[in-house]
C-alpha positions as CSV (number, residue, x, y, z in Angstrom):
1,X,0.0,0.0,0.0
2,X,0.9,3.6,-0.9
3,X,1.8,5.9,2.1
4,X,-0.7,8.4,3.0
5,X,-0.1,11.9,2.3
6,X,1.3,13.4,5.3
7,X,3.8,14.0,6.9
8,X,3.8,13.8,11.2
9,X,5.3,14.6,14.4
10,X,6.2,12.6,17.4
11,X,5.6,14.0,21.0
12,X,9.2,12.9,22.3
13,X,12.7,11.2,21.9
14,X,11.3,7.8,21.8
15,X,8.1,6.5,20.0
16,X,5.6,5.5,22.4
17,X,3.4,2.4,22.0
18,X,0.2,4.2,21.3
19,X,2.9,6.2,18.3
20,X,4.1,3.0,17.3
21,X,0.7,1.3,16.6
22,X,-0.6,4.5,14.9
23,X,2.8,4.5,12.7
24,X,1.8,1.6,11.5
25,X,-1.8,2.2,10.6
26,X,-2.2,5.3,9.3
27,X,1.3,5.1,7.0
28,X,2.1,8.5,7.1
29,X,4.4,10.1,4.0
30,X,7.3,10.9,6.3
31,X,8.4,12.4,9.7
32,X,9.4,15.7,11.0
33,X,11.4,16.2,14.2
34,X,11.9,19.3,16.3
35,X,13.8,20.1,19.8
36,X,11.9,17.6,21.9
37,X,12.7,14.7,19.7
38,X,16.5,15.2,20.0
39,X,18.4,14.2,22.6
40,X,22.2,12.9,21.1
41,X,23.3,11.5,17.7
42,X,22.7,7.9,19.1
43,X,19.3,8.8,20.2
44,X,18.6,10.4,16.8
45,X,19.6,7.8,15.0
46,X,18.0,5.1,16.6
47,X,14.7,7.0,16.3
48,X,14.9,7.3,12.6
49,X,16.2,3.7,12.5
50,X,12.8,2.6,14.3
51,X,10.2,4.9,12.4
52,X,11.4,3.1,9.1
53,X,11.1,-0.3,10.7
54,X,7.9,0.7,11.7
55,X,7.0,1.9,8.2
56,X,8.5,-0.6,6.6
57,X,10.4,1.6,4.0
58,X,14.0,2.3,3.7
59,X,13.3,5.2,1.6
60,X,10.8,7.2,4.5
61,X,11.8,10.2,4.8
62,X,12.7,12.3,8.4
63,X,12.7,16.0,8.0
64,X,13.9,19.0,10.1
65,X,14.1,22.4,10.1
66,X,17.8,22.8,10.3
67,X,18.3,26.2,9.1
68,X,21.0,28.0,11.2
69,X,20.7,30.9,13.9
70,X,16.9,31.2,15.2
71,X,15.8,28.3,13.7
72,X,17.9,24.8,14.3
73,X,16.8,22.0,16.2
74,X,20.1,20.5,16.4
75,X,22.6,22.3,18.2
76,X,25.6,22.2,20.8
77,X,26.9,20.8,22.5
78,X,26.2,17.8,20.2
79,X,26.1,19.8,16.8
80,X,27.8,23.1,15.7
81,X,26.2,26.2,15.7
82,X,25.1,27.5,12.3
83,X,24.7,31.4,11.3
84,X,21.3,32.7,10.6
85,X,20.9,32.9,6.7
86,X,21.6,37.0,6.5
87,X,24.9,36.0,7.7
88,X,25.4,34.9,4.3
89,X,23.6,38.3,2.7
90,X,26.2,40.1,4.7
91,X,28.7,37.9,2.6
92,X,27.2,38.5,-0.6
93,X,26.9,42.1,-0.3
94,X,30.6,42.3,0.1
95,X,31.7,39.4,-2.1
96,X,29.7,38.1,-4.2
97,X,31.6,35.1,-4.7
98,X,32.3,34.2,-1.1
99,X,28.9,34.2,0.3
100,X,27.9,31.9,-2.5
101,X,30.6,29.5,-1.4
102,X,29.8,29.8,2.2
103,X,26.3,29.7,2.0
104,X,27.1,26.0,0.4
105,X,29.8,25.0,2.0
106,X,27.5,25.9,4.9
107,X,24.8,23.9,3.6
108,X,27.1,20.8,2.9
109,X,28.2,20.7,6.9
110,X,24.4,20.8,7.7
111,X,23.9,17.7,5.7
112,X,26.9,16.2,7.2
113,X,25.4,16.5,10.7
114,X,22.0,15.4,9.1
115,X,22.7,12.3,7.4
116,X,25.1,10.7,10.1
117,X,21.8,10.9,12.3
118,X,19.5,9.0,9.8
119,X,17.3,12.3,8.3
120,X,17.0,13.2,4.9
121,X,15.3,16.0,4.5
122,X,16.2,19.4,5.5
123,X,13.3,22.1,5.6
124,X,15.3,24.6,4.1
125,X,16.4,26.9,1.6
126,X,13.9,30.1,2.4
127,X,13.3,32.6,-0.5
128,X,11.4,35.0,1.2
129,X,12.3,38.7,1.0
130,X,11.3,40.6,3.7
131,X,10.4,44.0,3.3
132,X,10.6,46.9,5.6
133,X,8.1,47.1,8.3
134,X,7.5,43.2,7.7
135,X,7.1,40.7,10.9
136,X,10.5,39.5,12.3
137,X,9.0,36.1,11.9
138,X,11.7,35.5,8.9
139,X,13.8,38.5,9.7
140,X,17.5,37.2,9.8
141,X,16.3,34.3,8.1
142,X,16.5,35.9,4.8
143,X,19.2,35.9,2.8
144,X,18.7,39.6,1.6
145,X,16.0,41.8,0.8
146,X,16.4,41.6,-3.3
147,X,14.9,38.7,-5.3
148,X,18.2,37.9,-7.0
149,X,20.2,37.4,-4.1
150,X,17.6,35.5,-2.3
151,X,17.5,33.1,-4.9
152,X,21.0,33.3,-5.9
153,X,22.0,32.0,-2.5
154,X,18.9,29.7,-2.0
155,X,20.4,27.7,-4.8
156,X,23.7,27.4,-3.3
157,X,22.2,26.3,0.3
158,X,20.3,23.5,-2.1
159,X,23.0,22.6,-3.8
160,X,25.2,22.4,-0.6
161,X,22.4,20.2,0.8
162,X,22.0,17.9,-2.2
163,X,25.4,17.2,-1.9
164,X,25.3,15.9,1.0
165,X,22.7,13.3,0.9
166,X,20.0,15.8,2.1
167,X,16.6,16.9,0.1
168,X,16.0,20.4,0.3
169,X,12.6,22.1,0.5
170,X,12.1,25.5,-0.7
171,X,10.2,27.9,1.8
172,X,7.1,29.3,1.9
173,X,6.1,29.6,-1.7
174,X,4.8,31.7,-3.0
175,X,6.5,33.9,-0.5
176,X,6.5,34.9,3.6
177,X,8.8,38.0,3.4
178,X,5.6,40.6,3.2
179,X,4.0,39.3,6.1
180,X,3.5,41.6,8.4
181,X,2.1,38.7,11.3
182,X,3.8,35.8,12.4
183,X,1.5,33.1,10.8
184,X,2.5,30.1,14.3
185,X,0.1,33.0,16.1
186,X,-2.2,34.6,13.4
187,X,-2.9,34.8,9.5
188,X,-1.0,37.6,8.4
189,X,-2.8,39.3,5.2
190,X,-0.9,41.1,2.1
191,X,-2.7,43.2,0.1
192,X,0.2,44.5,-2.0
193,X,-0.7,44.3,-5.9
194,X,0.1,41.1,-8.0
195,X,2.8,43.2,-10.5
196,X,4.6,44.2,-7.1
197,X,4.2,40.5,-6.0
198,X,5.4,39.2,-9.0
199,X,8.4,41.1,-9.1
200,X,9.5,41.2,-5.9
201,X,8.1,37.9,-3.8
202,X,7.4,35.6,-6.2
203,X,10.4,36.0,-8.7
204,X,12.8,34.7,-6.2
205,X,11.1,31.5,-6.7
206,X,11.4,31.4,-10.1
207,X,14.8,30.0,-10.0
208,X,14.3,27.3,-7.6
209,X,11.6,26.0,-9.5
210,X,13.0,22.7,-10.1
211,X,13.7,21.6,-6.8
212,X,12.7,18.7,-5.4
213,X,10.3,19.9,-2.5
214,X,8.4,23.1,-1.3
215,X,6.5,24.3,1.1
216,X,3.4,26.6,1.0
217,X,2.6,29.7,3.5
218,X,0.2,30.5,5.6
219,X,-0.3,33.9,3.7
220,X,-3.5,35.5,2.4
221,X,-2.5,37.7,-0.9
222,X,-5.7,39.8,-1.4
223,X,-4.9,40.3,-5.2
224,X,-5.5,36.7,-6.0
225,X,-7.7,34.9,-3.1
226,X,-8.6,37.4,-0.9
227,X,-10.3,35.1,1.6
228,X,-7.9,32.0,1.4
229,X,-4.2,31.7,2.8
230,X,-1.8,30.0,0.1
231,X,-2.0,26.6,1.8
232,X,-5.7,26.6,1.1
233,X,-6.2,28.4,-2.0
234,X,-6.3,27.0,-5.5
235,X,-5.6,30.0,-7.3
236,X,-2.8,30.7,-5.7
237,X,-1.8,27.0,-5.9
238,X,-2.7,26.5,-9.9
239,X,-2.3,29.9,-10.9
240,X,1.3,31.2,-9.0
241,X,3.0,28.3,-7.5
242,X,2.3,25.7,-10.4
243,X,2.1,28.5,-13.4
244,X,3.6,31.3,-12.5
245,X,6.2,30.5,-10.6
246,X,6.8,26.9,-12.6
247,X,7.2,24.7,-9.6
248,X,6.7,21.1,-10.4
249,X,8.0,19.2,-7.1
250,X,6.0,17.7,-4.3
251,X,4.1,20.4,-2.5
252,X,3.4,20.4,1.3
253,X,1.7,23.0,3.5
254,X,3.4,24.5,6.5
255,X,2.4,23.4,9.7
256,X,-1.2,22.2,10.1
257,X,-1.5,23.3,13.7
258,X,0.0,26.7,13.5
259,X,-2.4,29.9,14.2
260,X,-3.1,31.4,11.1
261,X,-5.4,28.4,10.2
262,X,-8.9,28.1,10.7
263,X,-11.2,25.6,11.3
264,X,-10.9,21.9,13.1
265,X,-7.6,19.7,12.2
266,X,-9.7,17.5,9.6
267,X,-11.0,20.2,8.1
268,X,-7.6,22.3,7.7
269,X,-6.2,19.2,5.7
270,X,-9.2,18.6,3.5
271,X,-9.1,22.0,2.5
272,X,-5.3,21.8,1.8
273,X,-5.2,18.9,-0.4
274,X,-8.6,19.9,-2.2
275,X,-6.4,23.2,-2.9
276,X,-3.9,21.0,-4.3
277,X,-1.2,20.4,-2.2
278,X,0.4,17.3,-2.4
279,X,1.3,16.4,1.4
280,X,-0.1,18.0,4.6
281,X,2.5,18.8,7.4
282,X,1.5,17.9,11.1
283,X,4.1,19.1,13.7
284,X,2.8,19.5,17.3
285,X,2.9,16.2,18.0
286,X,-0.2,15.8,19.6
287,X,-1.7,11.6,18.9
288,X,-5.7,13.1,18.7
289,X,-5.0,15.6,16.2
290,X,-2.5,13.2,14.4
291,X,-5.1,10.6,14.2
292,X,-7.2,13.4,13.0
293,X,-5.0,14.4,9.9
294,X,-4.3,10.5,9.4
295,X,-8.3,9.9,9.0
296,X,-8.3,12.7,6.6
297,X,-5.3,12.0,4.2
298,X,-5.8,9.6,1.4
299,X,-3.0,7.2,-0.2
300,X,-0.8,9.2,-2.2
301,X,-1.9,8.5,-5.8
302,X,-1.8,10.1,-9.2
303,X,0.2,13.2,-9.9
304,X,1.1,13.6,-6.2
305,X,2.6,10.2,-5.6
306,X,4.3,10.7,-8.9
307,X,6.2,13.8,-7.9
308,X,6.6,12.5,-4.0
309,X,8.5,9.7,-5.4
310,X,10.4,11.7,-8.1
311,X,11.7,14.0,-5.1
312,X,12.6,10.7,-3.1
313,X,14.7,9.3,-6.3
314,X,16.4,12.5,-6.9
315,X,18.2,12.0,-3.5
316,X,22.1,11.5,-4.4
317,X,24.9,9.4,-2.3
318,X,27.0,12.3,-0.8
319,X,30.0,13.5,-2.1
320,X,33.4,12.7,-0.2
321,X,34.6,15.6,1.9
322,X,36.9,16.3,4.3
323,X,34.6,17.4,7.3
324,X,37.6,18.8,9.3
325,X,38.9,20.7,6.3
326,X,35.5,21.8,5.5
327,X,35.0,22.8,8.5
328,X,37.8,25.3,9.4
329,X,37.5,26.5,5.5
330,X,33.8,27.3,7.0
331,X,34.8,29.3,10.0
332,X,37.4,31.0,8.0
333,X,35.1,32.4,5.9
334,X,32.7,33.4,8.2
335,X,35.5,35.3,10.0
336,X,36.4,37.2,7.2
337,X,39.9,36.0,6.5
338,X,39.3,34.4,3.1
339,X,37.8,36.4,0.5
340,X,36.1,35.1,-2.9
């Protein structure tokens, strides 16, 4: 049998019995794990191990948001420290060259840490562009405020990722910069004008098109759905992230339990794959609202399970590296002492 199309989270470092019997039944897409899974590498590890036993496929995928700075569930003392993405802006802006470099060679250490630890998927690169007067929800997070930077480095963080064994996912299409709300609290509403959008928000998507994963946001634009956030709405689905932008991976919503949704659990994911995502995202953890999305979710099937399995297949063996070497090449950069 086909997975179902979703994607859950687990309530603590070790699957419970109740998590383990509804693993099993309800088949979910793939896993995502945040602070309160992780514990140490060998805890990690043996987590991921046992959710694709469960499963019973090699190929499940585990996700995180590993970004760097604000957002990175992995950290010390068991995992280095990453820089928040405008770190690599800052780079850019100076030379062009070297914040490319970093912002990949960055990228490539992140998988590193990933892939020793059993998980596949890393929830990142973002190519939202923040604006002035936007919510600091993505902030530092950005990788500049001009669409060709954003997605000039995007594509190196990806690339850095690929690398290394890891899937990226492109973040939030068709764009989170303009919010002025954090959507984990409330739905933050933009009601700039589609030229503007496309110009600035959108295009940095544009580029990225091809990759393997993205992920929607939580973002009502009032120029084309004025009562529906992206997740939910299939203009903004068919008409920007499919057409306009061009992007033809697997589609998943942002977080299902986050506040700028509406509406009970079941009815949040009906609406999302109606709109034409491919796979809902469930975080929080929580079994009743897990069972919820589960009883909600079909198979995967059709165009969905065929571009769900193309972004599984596109994951490559990672390249051989020197980690050590990689990494004091990394700090050097980052302290300024090599230039591009």
């Amino acid at each position: 049998m086909a997975p179902r199309a979703f994607i859950t989270g687990l309530a603590g470092t070790k699957i419970t019995p109740d998590e383990r019997s509804f693993l099993r039944a309800a088949a979910p897409w793939g896993l995502i794990l945040f602070k309160r899974n992780i514990g140490d590498p060998g805890q990690v590890h043996a987590l991921t191990d046992e959710f694709r036993s469960i499963c019973g496929r090699d190929d499940a995928p585990v996700l995180v948001d590993q970004e760097g700075g604000r957002v990175q569930r992995m950290g010390p003392p068991h995992w280095p420290a990453y820089p928040a993405g405008a770190v690599f802006g800052r780079l850019y802006a100076r030379d062009c060259a070297l914040g490319l470099r970093a912002a990949r060679l960055g990228a490539r250490l992140i998988a590193a840490d990933l892939t020793a630890v059993g998980i596949t998927v890393d929830c990142l690169p973002l190519a939202d562009v923040p604006v002035a007067g936007s919510d600091r929800i993505i902030g530092d997070r950005a990788y500049g405020d001009t669409p060709g930077q954003v997605s000039a480095i995007a594509a190196e963080v990806a690339e850095g990722l690929a690398s290394g064994g890891v899937l990226p996912v492109v973040k939030h299409l068709p764009g989170h910069g303009r919010a002025t709300a954090d959507s984990h609290e409330r739905l933050p509403v933009v009601a700039t004008d589609r030229y503007t959008l496309e110009t600035t928000d959108f295009s940095a998507f544009k580029p990225l098109a091809t990759l393997p994963l993205g992920m929607t946001a939580h973002v009502v634009f009032t120029a084309l759905d004025p009562g529906l956030p992206a997740t939910t709405s299939a203009v903004i689905i068919r008409e920007v992230i499919r057409s306009w932008i061009g992007f033809a991976g697997a589609l998943m919503t942002d977080d299902l339990s986050m506040g700028a949704l509406t509406g009970s659990i079941a009815e949040r994911t009906r609406q999302s794959l109606a709109a034409g995502c491919d796979l809902v995202l469930h975080c929080n953890g929580i079994l009743r609202e897990m069972d919820e999305v589960a009883s909600h979710c079909p198979e995967l099937g059709g165009d969905a399970l065929a571009r769900a399995g193309k972004a599984l297949a596109s994951r490559r063996p990672a390249d051989d590296i020197d980690l050590d070497e990689a990494r004091t090449a990394f700090a050097a950069m980052l302290s300024g002492s090599v230039t591009g």
